[in-house]
C-alpha positions as CSV (number, residue, x, y, z in Angstrom):
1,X,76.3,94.1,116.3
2,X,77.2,95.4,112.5
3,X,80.5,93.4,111.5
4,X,83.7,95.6,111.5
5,X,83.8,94.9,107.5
6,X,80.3,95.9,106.8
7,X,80.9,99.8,108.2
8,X,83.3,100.0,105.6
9,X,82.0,98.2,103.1
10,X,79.9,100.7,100.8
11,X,82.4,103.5,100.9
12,X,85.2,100.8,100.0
13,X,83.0,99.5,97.2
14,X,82.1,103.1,96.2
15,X,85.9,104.0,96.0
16,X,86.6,100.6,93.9
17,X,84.3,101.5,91.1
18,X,85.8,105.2,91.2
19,X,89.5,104.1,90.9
20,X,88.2,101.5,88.3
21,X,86.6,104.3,86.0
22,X,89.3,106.5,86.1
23,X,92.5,104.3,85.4
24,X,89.9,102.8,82.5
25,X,89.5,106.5,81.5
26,X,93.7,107.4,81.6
27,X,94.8,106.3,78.1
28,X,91.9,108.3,76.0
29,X,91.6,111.3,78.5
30,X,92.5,114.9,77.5
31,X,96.0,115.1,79.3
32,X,95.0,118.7,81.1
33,X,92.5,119.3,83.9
34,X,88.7,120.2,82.5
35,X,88.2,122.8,85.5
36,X,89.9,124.6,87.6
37,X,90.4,124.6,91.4
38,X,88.2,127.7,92.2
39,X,85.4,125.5,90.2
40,X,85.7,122.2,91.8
41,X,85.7,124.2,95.2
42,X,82.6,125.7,94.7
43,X,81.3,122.3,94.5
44,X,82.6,120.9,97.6
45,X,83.5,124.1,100.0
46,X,80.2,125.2,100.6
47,X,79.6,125.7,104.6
48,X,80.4,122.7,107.1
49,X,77.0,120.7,107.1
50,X,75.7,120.4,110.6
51,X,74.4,116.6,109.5
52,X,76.0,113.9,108.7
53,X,76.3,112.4,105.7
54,X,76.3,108.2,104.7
55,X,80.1,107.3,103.8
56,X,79.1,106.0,99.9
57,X,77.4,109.1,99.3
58,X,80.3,111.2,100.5
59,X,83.0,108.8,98.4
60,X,80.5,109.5,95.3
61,X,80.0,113.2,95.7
62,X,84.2,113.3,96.4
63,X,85.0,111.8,93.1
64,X,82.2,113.7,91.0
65,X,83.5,117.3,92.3
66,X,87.0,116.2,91.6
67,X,87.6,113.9,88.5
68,X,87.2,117.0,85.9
69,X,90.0,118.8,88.0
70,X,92.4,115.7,87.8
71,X,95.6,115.9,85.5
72,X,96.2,112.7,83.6
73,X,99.6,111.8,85.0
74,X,99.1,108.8,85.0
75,X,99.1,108.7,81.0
76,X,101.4,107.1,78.5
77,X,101.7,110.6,76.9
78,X,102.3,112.7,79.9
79,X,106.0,113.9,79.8
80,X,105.7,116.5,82.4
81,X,108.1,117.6,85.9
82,X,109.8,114.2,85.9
83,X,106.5,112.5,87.1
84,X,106.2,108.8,86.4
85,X,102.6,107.1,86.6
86,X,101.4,103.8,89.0
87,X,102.5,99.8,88.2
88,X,99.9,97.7,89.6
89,X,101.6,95.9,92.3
90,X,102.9,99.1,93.9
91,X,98.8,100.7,93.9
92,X,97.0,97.8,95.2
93,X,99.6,97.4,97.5
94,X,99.5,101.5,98.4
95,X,95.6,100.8,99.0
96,X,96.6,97.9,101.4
97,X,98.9,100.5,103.3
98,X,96.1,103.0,103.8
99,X,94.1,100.1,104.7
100,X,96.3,98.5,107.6
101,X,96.8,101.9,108.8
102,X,100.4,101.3,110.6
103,X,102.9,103.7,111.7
104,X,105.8,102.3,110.4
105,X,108.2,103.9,113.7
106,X,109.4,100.9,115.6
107,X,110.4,97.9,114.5
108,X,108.7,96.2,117.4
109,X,105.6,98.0,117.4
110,X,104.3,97.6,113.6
111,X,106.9,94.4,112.5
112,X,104.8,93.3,109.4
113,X,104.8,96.8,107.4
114,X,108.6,97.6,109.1
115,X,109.9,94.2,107.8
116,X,108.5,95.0,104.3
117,X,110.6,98.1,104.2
118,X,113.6,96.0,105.7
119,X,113.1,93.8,102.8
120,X,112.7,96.3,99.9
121,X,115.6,98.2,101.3
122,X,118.0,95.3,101.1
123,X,116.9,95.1,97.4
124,X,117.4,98.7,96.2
125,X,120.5,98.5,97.7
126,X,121.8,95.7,95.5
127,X,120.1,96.9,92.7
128,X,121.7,100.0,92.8
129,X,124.8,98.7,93.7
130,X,125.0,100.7,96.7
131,X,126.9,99.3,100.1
132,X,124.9,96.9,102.0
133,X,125.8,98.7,105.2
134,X,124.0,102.3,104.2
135,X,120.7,102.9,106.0
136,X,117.7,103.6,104.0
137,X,115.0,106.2,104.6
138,X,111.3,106.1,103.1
139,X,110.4,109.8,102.7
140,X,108.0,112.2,100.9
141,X,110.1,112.9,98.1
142,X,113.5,113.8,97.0
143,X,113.5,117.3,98.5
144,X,113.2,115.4,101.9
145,X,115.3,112.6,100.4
146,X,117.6,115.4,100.2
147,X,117.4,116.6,103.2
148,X,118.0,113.3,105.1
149,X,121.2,113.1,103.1
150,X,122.1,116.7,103.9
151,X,121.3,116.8,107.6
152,X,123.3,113.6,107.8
153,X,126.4,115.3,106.1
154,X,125.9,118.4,108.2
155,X,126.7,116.2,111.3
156,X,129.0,114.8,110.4
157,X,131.5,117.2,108.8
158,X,130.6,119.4,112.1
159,X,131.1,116.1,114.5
160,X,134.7,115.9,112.6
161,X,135.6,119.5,113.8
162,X,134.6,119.1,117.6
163,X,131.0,120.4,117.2
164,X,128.0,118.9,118.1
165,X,125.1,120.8,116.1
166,X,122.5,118.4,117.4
167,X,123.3,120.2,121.1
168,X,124.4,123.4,120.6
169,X,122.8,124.2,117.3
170,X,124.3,126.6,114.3
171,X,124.4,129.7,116.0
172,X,128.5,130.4,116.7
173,X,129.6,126.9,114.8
174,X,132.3,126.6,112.4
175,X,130.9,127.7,109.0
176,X,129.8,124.8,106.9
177,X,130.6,125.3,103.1
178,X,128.4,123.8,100.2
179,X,129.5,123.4,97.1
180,X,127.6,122.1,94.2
181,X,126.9,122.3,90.2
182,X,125.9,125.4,88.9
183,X,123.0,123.3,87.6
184,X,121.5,122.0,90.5
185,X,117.8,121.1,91.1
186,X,116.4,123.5,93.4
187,X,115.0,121.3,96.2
188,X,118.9,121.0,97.1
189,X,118.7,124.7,97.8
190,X,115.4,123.9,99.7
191,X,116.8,120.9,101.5
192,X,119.7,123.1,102.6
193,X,117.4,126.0,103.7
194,X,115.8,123.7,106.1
195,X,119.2,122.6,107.5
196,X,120.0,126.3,108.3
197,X,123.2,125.8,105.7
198,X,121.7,128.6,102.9
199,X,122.5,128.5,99.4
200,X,125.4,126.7,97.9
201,X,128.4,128.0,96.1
202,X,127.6,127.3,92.5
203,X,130.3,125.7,90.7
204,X,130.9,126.0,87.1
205,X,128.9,123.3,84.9
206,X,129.6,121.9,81.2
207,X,127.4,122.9,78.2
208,X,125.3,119.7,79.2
209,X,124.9,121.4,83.2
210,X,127.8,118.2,84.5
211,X,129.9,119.8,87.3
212,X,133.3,120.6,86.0
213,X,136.1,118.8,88.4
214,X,138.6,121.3,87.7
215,X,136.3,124.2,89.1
216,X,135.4,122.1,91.9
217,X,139.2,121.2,92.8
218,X,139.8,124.8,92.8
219,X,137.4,125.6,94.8
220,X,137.9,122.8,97.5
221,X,141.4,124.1,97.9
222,X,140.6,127.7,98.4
223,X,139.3,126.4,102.2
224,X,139.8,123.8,104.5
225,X,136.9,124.1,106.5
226,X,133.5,121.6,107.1
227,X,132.2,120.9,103.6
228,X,129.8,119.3,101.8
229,X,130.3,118.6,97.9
230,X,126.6,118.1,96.1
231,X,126.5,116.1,92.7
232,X,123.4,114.9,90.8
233,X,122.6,111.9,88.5
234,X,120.5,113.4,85.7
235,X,120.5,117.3,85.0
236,X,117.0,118.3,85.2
237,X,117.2,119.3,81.1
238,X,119.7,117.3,79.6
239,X,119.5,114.3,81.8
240,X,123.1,114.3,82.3
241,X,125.0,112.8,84.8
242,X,128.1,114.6,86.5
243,X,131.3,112.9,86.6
244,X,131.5,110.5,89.7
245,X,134.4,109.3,89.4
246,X,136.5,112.4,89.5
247,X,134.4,114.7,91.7
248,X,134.3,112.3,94.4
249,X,137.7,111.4,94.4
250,X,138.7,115.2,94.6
251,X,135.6,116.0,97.1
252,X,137.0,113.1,99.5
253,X,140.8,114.4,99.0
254,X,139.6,117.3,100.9
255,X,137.5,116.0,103.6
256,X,134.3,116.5,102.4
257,X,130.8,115.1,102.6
258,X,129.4,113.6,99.0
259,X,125.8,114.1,98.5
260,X,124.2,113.1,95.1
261,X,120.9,113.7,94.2
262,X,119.6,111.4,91.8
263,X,115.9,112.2,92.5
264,X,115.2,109.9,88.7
265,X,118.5,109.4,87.6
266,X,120.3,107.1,90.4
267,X,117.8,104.6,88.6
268,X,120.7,104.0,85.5
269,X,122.4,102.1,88.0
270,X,120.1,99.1,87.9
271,X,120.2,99.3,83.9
272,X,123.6,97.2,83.0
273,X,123.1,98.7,79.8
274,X,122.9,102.4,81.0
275,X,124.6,101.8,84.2
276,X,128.0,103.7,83.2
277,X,126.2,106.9,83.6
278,X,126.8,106.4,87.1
279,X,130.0,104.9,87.3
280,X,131.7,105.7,90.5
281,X,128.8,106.7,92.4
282,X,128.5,104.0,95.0
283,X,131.9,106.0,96.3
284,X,129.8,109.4,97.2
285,X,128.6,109.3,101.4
286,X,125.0,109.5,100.5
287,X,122.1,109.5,97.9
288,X,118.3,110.9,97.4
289,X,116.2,109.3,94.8
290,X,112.4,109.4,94.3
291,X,110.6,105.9,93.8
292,X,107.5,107.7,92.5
293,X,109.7,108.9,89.2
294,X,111.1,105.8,87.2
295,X,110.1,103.1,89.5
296,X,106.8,104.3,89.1
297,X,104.7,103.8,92.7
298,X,102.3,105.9,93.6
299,X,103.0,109.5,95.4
300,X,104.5,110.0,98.0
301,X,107.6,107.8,98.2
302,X,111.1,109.3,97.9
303,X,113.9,106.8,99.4
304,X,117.5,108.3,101.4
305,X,120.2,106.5,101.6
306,X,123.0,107.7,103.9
307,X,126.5,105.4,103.5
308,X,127.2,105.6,107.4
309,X,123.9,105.2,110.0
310,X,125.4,106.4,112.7
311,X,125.4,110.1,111.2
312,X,121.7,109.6,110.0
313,X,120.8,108.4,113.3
314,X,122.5,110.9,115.4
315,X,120.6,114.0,113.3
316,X,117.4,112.2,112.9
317,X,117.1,109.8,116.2
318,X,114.8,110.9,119.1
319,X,115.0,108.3,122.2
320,X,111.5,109.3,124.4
321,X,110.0,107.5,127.8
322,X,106.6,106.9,126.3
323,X,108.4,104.6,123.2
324,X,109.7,102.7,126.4
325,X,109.7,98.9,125.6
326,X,109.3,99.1,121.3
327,X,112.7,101.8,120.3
328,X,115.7,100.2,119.5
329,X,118.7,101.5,117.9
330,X,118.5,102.1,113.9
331,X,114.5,102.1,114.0
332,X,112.6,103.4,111.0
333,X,112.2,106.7,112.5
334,X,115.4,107.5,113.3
335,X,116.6,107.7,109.4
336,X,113.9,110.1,108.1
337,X,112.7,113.7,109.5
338,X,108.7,112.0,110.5
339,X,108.4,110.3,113.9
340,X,104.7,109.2,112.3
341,X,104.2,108.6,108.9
342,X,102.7,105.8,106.3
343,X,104.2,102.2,105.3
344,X,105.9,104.5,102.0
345,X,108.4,101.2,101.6
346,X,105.4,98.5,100.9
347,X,104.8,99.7,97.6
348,X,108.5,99.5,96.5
349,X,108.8,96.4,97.4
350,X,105.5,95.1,95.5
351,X,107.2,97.0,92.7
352,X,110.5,95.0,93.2
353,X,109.0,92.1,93.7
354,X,106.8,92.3,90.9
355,X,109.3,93.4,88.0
356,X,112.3,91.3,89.8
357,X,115.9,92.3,88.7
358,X,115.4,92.0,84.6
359,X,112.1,94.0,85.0
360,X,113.7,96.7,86.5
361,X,116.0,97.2,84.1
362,X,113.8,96.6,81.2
363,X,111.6,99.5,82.9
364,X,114.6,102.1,82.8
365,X,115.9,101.0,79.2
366,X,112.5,101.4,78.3
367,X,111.9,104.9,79.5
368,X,115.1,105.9,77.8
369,X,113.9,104.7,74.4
370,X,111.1,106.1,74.6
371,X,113.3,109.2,75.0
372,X,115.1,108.2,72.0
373,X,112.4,107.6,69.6
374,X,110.7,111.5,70.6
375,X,113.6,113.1,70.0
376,X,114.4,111.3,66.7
377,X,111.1,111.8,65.7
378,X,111.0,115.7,66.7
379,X,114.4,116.4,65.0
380,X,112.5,115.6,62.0
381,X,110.0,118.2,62.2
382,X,110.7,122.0,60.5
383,X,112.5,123.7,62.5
384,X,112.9,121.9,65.8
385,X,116.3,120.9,67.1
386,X,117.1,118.8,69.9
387,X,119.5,121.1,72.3
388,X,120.5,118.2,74.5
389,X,122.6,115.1,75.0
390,X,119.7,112.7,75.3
391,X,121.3,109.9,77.4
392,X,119.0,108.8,79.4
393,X,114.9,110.3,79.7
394,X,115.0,114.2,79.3
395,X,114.8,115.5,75.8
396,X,114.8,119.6,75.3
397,X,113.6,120.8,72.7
398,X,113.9,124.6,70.5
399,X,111.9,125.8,67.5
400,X,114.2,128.3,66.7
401,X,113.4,132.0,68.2
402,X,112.3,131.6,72.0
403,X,109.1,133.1,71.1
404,X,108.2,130.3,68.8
405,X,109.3,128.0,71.0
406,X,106.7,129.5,73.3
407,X,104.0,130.0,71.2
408,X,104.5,125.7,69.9
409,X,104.5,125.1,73.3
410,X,101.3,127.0,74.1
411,X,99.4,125.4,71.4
412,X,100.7,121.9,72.5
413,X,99.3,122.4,75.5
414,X,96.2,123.7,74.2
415,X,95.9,120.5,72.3
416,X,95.4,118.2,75.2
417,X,96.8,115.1,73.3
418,X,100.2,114.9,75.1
419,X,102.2,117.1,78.0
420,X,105.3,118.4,77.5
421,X,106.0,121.6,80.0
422,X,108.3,124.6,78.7
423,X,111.2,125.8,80.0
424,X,114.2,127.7,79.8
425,X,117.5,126.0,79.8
426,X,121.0,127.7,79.2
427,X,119.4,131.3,78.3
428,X,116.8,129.9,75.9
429,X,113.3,129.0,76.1
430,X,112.9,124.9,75.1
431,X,110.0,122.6,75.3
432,X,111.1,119.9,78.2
433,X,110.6,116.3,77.6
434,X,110.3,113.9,80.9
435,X,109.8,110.5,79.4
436,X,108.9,109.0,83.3
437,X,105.8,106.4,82.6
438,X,106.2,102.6,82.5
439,X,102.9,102.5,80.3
440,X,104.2,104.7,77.1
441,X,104.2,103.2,74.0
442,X,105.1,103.1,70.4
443,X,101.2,104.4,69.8
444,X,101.7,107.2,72.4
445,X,104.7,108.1,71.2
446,X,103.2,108.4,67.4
447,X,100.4,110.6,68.9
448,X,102.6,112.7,70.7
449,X,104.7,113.5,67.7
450,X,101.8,114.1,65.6
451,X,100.4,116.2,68.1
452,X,104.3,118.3,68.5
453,X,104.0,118.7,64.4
454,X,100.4,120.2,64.7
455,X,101.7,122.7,67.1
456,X,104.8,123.6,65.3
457,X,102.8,123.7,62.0
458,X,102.4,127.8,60.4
């Protein structure tokens, strides 16, 4: 009989020298893809083959069709969407997930990958500085993040008026009222279309998009009813943080639920250099982050964290017969919306446990120099100015008339050396700087900025 191991060993091996010849590729790739997706789908959509086809020719074929459509992200000079690239602990360790294969539901019935996620929990939450009570959720992303968060408040601000929306549903419910910043990301506004709650009240926002407390206090007092307040740690242009403090103290004056999204900003916190940003914001009711942004694992891993577990558990929980003899109370499912899904909390923890406390740290300081250094080095160039507050890793960018701002980001892109995605940020158009990758250095910062001064050149 043919060894467990050797069935998968040519594909494996196949996939190994793959991986190894792209990451050696990353730091000298063009930053764009060299097809397109109607290309690399002629390659590899023809007709269903009736035969099949050996495993290490189908891993070889796979990466042939698809390398030329990849996107460096992965690069030291890719400063697009807020998208950091891959440490090495957390992708080895991302392969090892695929490779045990565990649904990481019950405690009882997967204990190796659910500890793990125990374990890395209990350290975000210190590093963040977060209560040690909160539950924590492993999730696709911060949208989902988001809506873990939200579905929690939703419960519980409804629970606090007699209703029980996990029974009777929305339909003839009190009306639950959402407030947040007028400068939001928009997968709040998704997260809350999932929840049935629609689109928030948008509250006024500072000339850096920070929710102004005075707008929000006004607007707390003009109803008494189930609300949720929503705040954010780093704008999604100026990378600003909105005033904790304050906000939450007012928000929990009147009752409500405090949801922050801090999909790559609730990482300050575990900076003590940077970590007044978010000052007061262990005080809010819950938190969405996104571990593939400035911790850098690979995608998909966004993390919730909900302050009390019995409101994450009552909207998320699902007791069935068939779990009979593995569910307990507070199991992994119960605290995101997946009953299956993979180990997403072993790569954090290789990540944690491979940078320890100082690494951490160093890794978000770092990001936010970088920051620094482009938009020192930009400010220099003809006609650019920097239109943000950069205190922390976004950097925005004008050359003066939106239309030259366009046309500088059209030929940067063009160029291929570096990516910087355009925008358009209070009424103007700006070139958006995401400074999200642990590998960028002071040689791909000098190649960006040579490559933003060949766009911006007449």
């Amino acid at each position: 009989m043919t060894a467990h191991w050797e069935v998968f060993a040519p594909a494996i091996d196949r996939a190994v020298a793959h991986a190894r010849h792209w990451l050696a590729s990353v730091p000298d790739r063009s930053i764009p893809a060299q097809t397109t997706t109607d290309a690399v789908l002629a390659s590899i959509g023809q007709p269903l083959p009736d035969d099949p086809c050996a495993p290490e020719l189908v891993i070889d074929e796979l990466a042939a069709a698809v390398e030329p459509g990849l996107m460096s992200i992965g690069s030291g000079r890719f400063f697009g969407w807020v998208m950091g690239g891959s440490q090495p602990a957390p992708l080895a360790a991302d392969w090892l997930t695929s490779t045990w294969d565990q649904n990481s539901a019950m405690r009882a019935a997967t204990p190796g990958t659910a500890a793990v996620e125990e374990a890395a929990a209990t350290w975000l939450l210190d590093l963040l500085g977060l209560p040690a009570s909160a539950d924590v959720g492993f999730t696709t992303g911060a949208t989902t993040a988001n809506l873990v968060g939200l579905g929690a408040a939703r419960h519980q601000v409804l629970a606090d008026v007699g209703w029980d929306v996990e029974t009777a549903g929305l339909s003839g419910s009190p009306r639950v009222r959402v407030l947040a910043g007028a400068e939001r990301h928009g997968s709040v506004d998704l997260a809350l279309r999932y929840l049935g709650l629609g689109t928030p009240f948008a509250v006024a926002a500072d000339d850096q998009g920070r929710i102004r407390v005075d707008d929000l206090a006004r607007e707390l007092a003009a109803d008494d009813g189930p609300t949720i307040v929503c705040l954010q740690a780093g704008n999604l242009h100026s990378g600003a943080f909105d005033p904790f403090s304050e906000a939450i103290a007012v928000a929990h004056d009147h009752a409500a639920w405090v949801h922050i999204d801090g999909a790559f900003g609730l990482w300050a916190a575990a900076s003590p250099r940077l970590r007044g940003l978010v000052d007061g914001y262990a005080a809010a009711d819950s938190w969405a982050t996104d571990a593939h942004k400035t911790l850098n694992v690979p995608y998909d891993c966004g993390v919730a964290i909900v302050a009390r577990p019995e409101a994450v558990r009552a909207a998320f929980s699902l007791q069935t017969a068939y779990f009979a003899g593995f569910q307990g109370v507070g199991e992994p499912m119960d605290k995101v919306p997946e009953m299956s899904r993979r180990a997403r909390g072993v790569p954090v923890w290789a990540a944690l446990r491979a940078l320890g406390r100082h690494g951490v740290a160093e890794l978000v300081d770092g990001l936010a120099d970088r920051a620094q250094q482009l938009a020192a080095g930009i400010a220099r160039i003809d006609g650019a100015s920097i239109v943000n507050d950069v205190d922390f890793t976004q950097v925005c960018v004008s050359f003066g008339s939106d239309d030259r701002t366009r046309k500088v980001t059209e030929r940067l892109l063009a160029d291929g050396v570096t990516w910087m995605s355009g925008s358009r940020w209070r009424d103007r158009s700006v070139l958006r700087i995401s400074v999200s990758n642990w590998s960028t250095d002071d040689e791909d910062v000098a190649l960006s900025l040579d490559a933003v001064r060949r766009a911006a050149a007449d």
